[in-house]
C-alpha positions in Angstrom: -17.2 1.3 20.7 -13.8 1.6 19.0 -11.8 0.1 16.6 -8.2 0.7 16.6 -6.3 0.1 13.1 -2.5 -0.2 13.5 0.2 0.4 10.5 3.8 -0.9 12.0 6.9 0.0 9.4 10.3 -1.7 10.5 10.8 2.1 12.5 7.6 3.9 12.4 3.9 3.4 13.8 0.9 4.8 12.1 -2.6 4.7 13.7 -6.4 5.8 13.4 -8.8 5.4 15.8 -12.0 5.0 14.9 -15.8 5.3 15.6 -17.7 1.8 15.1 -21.1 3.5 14.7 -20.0 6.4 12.0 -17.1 4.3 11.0 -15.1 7.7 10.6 -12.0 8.3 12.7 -12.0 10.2 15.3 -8.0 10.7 16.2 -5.4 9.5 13.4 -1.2 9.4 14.4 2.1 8.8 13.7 5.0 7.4 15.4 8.4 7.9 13.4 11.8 6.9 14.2 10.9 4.2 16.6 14.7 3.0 17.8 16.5 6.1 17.5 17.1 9.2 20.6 14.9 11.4 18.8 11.6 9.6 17.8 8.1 11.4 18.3 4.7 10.9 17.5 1.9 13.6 15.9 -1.6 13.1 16.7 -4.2 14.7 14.6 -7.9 15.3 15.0 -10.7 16.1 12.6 -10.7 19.7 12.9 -7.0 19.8 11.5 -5.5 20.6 14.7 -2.5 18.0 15.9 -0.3 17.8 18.7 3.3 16.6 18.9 5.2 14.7 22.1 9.0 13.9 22.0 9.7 10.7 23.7 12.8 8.0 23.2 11.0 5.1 21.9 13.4 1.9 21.5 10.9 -0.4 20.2 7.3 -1.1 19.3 6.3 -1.8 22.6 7.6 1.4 24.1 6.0 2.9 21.3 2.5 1.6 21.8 2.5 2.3 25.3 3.5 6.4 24.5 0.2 5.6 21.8 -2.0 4.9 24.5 -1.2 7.4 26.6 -1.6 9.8 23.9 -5.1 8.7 23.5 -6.1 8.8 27.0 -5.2 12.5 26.7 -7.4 13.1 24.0 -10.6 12.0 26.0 -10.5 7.9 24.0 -11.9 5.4 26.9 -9.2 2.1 26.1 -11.9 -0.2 27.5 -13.7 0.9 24.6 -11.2 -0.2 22.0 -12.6 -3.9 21.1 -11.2 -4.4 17.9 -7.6 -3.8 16.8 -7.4 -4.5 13.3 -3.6 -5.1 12.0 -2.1 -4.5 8.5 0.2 -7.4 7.4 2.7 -7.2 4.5 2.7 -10.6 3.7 0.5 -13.3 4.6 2.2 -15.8 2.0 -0.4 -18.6 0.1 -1.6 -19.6 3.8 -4.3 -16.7 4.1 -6.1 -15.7 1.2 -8.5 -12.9 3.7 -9.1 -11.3 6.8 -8.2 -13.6 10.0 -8.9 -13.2 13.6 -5.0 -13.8 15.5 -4.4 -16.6 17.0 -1.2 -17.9 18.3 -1.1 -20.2 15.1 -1.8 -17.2 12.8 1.3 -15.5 14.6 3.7 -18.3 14.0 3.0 -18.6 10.3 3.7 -14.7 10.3 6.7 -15.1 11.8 7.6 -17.8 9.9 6.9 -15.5 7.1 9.6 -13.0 7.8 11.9 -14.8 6.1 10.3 -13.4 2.6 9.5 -10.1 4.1 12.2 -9.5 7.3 11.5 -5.6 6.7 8.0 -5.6 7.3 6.0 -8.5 8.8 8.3 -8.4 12.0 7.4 -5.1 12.8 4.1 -6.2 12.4 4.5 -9.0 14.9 5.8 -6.6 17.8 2.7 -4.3 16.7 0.7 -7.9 17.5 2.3 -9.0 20.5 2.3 -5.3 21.9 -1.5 -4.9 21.1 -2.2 -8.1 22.5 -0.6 -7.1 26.2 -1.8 -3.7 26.4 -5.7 -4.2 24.4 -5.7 -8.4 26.4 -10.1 -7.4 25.9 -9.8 -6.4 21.9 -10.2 -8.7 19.0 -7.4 -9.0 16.9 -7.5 -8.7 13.1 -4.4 -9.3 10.8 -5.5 -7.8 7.1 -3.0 -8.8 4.4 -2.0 -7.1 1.8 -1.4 -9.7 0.1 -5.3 -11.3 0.6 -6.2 -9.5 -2.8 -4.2 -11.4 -5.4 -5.3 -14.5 -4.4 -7.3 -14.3 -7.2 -4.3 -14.8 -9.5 -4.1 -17.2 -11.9 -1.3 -20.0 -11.9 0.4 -18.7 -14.9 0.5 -15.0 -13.4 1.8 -16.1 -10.4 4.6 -18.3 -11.0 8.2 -17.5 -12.0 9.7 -20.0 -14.3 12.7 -20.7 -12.2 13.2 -23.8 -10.5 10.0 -25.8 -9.6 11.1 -27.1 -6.7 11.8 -23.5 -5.3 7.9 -23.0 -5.4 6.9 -26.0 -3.8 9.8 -25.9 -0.9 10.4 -22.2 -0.3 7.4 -20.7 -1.6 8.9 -18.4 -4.4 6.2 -17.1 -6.0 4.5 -13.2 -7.0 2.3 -12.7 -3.9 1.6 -8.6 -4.7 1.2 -6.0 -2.1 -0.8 -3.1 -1.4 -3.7 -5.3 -1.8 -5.6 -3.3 0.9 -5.7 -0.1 -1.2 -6.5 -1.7 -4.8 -9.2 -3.4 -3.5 -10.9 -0.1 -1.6 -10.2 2.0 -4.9 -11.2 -0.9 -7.4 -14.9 -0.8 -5.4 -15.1 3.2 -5.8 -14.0 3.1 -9.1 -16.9 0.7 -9.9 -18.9 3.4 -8.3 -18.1 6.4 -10.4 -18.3 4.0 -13.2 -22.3 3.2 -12.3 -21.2 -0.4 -13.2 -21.5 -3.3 -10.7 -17.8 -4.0 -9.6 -17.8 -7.4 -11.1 -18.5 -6.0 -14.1 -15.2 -3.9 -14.1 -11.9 -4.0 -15.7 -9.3 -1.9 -14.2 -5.8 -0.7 -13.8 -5.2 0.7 -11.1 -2.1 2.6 -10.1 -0.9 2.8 -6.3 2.0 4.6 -6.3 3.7 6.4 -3.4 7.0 5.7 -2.1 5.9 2.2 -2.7 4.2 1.9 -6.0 2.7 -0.9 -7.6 0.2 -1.8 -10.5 -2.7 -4.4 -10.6 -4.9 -5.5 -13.2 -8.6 -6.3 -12.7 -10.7 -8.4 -14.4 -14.4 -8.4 -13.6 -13.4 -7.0 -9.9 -10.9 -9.9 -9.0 -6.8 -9.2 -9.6 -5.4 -11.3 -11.9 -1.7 -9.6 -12.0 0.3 -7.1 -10.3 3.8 -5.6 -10.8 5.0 -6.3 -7.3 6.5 -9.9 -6.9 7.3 -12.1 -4.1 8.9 -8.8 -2.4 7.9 -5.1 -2.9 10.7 -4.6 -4.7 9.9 -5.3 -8.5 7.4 -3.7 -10.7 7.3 0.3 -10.7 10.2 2.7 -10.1 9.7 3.7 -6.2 11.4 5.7 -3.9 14.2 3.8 -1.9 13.1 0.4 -4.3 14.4 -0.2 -7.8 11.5 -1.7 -9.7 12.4 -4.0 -12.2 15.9 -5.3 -12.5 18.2 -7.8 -14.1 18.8 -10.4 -11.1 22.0 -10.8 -13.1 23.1 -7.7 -11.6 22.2 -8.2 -8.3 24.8 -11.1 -8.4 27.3 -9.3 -10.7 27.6 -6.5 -7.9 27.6 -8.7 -5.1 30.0 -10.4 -6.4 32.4 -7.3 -7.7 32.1 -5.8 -4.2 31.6 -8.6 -1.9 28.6 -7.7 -0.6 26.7 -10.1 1.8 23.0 -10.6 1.3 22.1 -8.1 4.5 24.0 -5.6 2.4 22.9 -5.7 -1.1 18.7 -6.2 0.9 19.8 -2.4 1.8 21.1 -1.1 -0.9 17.8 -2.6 -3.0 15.1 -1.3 -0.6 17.2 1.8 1.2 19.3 3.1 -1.5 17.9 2.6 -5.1 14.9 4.2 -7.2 14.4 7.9 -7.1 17.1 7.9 -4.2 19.5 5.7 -6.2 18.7 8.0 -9.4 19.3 11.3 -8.3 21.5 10.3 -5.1 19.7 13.1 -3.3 16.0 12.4 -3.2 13.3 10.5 -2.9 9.6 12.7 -2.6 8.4 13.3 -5.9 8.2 17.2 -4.8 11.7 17.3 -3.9 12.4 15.8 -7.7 10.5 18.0 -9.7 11.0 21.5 -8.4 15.4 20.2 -9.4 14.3 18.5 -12.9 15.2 21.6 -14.6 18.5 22.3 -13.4 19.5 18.6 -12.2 19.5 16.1 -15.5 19.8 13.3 -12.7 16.3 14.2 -11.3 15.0 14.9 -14.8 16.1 11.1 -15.5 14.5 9.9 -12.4 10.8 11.1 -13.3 11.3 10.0 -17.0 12.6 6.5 -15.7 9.1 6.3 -13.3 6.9 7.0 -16.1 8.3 4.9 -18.7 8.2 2.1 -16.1 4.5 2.9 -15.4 3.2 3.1 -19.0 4.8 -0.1 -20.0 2.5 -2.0 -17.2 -0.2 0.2 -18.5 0.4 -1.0 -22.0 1.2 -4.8 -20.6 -2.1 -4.9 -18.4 -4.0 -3.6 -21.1 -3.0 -6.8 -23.5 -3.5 -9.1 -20.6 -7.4 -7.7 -19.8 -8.6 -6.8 -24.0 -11.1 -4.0 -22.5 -10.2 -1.4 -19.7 -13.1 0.5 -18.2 -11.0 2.7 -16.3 -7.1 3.8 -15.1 -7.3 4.7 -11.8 -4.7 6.6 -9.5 -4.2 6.5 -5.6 -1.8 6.7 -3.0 0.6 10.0 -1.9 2.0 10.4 -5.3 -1.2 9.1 -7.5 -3.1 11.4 -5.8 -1.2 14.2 -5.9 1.7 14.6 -8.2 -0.4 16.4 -11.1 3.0 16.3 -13.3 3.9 12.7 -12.9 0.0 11.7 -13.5 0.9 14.0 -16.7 3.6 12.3 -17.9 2.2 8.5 -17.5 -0.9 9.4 -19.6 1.2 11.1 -22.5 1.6 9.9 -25.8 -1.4 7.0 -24.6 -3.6 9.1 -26.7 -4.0 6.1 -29.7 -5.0 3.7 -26.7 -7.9 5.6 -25.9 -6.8 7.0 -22.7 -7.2 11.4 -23.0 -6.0 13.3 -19.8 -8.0 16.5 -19.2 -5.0 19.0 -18.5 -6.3 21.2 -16.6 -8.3 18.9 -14.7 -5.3 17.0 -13.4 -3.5 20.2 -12.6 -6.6 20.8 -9.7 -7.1 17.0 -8.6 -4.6 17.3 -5.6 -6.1 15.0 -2.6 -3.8 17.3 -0.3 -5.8 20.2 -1.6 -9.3 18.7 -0.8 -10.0 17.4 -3.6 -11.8 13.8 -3.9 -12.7 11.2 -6.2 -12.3 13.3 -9.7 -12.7 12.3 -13.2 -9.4 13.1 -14.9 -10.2 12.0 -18.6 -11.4 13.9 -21.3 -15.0 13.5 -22.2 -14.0 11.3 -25.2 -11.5 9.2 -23.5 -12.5 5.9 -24.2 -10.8 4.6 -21.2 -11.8 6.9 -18.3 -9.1 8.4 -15.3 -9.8 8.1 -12.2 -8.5 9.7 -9.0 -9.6 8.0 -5.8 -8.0 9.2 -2.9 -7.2 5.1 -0.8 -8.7 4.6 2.5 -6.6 1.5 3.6 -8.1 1.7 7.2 -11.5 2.4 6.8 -11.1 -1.8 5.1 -9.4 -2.7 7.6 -11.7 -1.5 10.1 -14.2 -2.6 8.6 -13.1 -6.4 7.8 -12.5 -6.5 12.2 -15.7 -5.6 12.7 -17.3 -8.0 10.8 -15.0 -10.5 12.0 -16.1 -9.6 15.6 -20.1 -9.4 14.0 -19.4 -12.9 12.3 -20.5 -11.2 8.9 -17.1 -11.1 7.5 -16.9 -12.9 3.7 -13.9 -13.9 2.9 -14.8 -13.6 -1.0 -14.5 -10.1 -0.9 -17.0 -9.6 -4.1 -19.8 -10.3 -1.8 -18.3 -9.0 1.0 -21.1 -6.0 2.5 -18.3 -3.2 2.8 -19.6 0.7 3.5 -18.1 2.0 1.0 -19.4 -0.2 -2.3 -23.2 1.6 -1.3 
């Protein structure tokens, strides 16, 4: 038996396939461009190799069809595909876990869009074209925003308006939930500690980036709001901003609200910074003789220690800082630069440790601090799919907990 764990961006599809009785996947891909002349899809396998097939893709649909054909080619049965587990953005304050789809779960996600119209209707065509070609699979939407349920009232709510809570739902909901919660459990791990036993900070940041805070396993604050677009310095997002001058510049250039929603999630942060890139690579190898890229990374890192120092008021006691995601797990000199000077916090990076902890590289779940680093760094490479895969089994199996402390994941043994 398979189970089949789908990724839909507003223009790109990634998938893994994998086995139910390992739980490891046997075929992973990647469907970019979706809409445009010249999309394509890579599919790799465990032994490194991957192929590549060129083929117009206009939607989702037409995308998920070239998917299945690309797995029939690699020797994957479809009948054997009983669980398709699907990672939503946002699942708003109506679902706090894991939930098999129903035609009522897929109207409140559509009715969601209107909070997240860059990411939860590409996950409703990923739904919809799942359901029509896998009609014999159970489907399983995992939220990213399940996680910070947990949140406390005070963390939670923006002091704007109440009546904008209560009637339009404005509120922080968090994202990347998925991921904190998978590295918060290994973390416990390394630690020897049981997870409810754990406070943590841990660090997701790719080209989306955000920071949670855990207390005794459960989140009780995050930098990402009631959109991914506040928090952290990102790649194509901003971060934290003055909403004043989103409406001073709308309202200098007449910009419409379709407009100025590009310009905050296409055109700003590392892009908007250096106006010529956004991987973290790209930025660093320039820093020395482009002041604009130099800024960017500086920017990033003061923006990350200040929720370091922020989250580590809210919790008193930190057991660990923990890094994941592309750039978390990989960018040796940005993981440099967040840790430095938090040497009077108790937080010591091991240098030359750091410099070898690339997840790209091989490397795994690596101790980063000093051995007298009060507060110890972590490295865990994410596995978002291996949790989703595993909350659609157990929602097929009937096991699944929606309290995800006592929830009997793979990974927590």
């Amino acid at each position: 038996m398979y189970i089949l764990a789908l990724n839909c961006g507003s223009s790109s599809l990634k998938y893994q396939v994998f086995d139910a009785t390992t739980r490891q996947a046997i075929v992973t891909g990647n469907v970019e461009k979706i809409g445009l002349a010249d999309s394509f899809l890579t599919q790799k396998y465990p032994d490194g190799s991957k192929v590549r097939k060129d083929a117009e893709m206009k939607n989702h649909n037409e995308a998920l069809n070239v998917v299945m054909f690309m797995l029939r080619e690699a020797s994957v049965d479809l009948n054997e595909i009983r669980g398709v587990g699907h990672r939503v953005v946002l699942g708003g304050e109506k679902f706090a876990s894991s939930v098999e789809i129903t035609d009522e779960v897929i109207r409140t996600i559509d009715e969601l869009s209107a909070i997240a119209p860059l990411h939860n209707p590409a996950a409703l065509m990923g739904i919809v074209a799942a359901k029509q070609l896998l009609p014999n699979a159970t489907q399983v939407a995992v939220f990213d925003t399940a996680f910070f349920h947990t949140m406390p009232d005070y963390a939670y709510r923006y002091a704007v308006p109440a009546a904008w809570y209560r009637e339009l739902g404005v509120r922080r909901y968090g994202f990347h939930g998925t991921s904190h919660l998978y590295v918060s459990k290994r973390a416990a791990k390394m630690l020897g500690k049981p997870v409810d036993q754990c406070n943590l900070i841990t660090l997701h940041i790719g080209s989306g980036a955000s920071a949670t805070a855990i207390r005794g396993g459960i989140a009780v604050d995050t930098s990402l709001g009631m959109t991914p677009l506040s928090g952290l310095t990102m790649g194509t997002r901003p971060g934290d901003v003055d909403a004043g001058v989103v409406l001073y510049v709308m309202q200098r250039l007449g910009l419409t609200p379709d407009q100025m929603q590009k310009h905050l999630n296409k055109d700003s942060g590392l892009l908007g910074l250096t106006e010529c890139y956004v991987d973290r690579r790209d930025v660093h190898e320039n820093e020395d003789k482009n002041d604009a890229c130099r800024l960017a990374l500086e920017v990033e890192a003061h923006n990350v220690k200040k929720y370091i120092g922020a989250f580590m008021a809210e919790l008193g006691h930190v057991d660990a800082l923990v890094f994941t995601a592309g750039v978390g797990e990989n960018a040796w000199f940005q993981r440099e630069r967040f840790c430095r000077g938090l040497e009077e916090l108790g937080i010591k990076l091991d240098l030359e440790k750091n410099k070898t902890a690339l997840a790209y590289m091989g490397a795994g779940e690596t101790v980063l601090s000093t051995p007298d680093s009060r507060i110890k760094i972590l490295m865990i490479p994410t596995n978002e799919e291996l949790v989703i895969v595993e909350d659609t089994m157990a929602i097929m199996n009937g096991t699944y907990n929606p309290d995800h402390l006592k929830m009997d994941y793979s990974f927590t043994k």
